[in-house]
TORKOL-4160 file (C-alpha; in steps of 0.2 Angstrom, whole numbers, padded with zeros to 4 digits, m for minus):
61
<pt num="1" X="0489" Y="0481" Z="0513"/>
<pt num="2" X="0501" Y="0475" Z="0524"/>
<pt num="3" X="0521" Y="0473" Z="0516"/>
<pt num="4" X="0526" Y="0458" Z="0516"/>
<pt num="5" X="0546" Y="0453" Z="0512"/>
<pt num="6" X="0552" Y="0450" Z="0495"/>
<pt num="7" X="0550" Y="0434" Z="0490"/>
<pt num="8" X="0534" Y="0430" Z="0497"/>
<pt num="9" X="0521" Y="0429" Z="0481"/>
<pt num="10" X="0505" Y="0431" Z="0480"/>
<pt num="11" X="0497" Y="0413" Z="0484"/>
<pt num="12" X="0506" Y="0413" Z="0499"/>
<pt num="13" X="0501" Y="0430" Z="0506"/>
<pt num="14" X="0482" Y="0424" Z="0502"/>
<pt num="15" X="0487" Y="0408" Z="0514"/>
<pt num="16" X="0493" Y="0419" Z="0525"/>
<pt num="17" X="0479" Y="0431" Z="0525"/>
<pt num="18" X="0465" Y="0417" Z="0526"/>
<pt num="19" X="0475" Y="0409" Z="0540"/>
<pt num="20" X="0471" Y="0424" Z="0550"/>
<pt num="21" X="0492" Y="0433" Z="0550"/>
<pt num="22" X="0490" Y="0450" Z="0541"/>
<pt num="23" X="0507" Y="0456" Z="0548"/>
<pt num="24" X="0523" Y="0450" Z="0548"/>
<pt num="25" X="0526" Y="0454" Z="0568"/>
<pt num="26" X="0511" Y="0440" Z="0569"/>
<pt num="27" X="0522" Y="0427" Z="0563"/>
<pt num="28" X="0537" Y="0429" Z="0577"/>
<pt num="29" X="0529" Y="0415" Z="0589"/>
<pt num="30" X="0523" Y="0404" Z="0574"/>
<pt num="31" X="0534" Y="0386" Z="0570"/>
<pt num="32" X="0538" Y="0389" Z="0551"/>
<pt num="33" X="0532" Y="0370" Z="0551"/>
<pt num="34" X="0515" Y="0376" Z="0556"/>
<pt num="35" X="0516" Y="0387" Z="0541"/>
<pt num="36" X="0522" Y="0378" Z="0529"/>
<pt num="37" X="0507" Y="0366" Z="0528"/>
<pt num="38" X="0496" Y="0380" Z="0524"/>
<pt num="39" X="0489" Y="0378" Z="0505"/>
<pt num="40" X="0500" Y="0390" Z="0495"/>
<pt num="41" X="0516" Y="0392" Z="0503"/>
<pt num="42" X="0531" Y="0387" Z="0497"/>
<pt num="43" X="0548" Y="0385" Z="0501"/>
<pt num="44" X="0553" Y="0401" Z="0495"/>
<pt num="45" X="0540" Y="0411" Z="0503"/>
<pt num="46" X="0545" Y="0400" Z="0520"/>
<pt num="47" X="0564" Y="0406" Z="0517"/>
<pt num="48" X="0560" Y="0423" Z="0513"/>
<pt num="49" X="0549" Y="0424" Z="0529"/>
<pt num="50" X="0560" Y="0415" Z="0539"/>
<pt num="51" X="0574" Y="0427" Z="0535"/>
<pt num="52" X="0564" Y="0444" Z="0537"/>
<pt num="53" X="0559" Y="0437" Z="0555"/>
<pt num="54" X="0579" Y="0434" Z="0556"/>
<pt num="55" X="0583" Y="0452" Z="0554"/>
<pt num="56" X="0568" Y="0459" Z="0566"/>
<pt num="57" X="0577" Y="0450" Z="0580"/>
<pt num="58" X="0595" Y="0457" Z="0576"/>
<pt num="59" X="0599" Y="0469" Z="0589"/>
<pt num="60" X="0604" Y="0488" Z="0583"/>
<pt num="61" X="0592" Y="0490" Z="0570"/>
């Protein structure tokens, strides 16, 4: 199973999961708005998400 960042519970990682992204890498592309309609995800889950994609993108690491 796939990590997913802290703060991401489980009801969203099912909405993730039946929404076809099983990897954090899928979501770079994807508007949060887009996500955050899907049934199960919530503001924290959105943040949490929002920030690991944050950090991908920072040069140097």
């Amino acid at each position: 199973m796939t990590e997913w960042p802290k703060g991401v519970a489980k009801p969203a990682i099912r909405a993730l999961h039946a929404a076809g992204y099983t990897e954090i890498k899928q979501l770079e592309k994807i508007d949060l708005s887009t996500l955050a309609h899907l049934h199960g995800m919530g503001p924290k889950a959105l943040a949490a998400i929002e920030e690991a994609l944050k950090e991908s993108r920072e040069p140097g690491e």
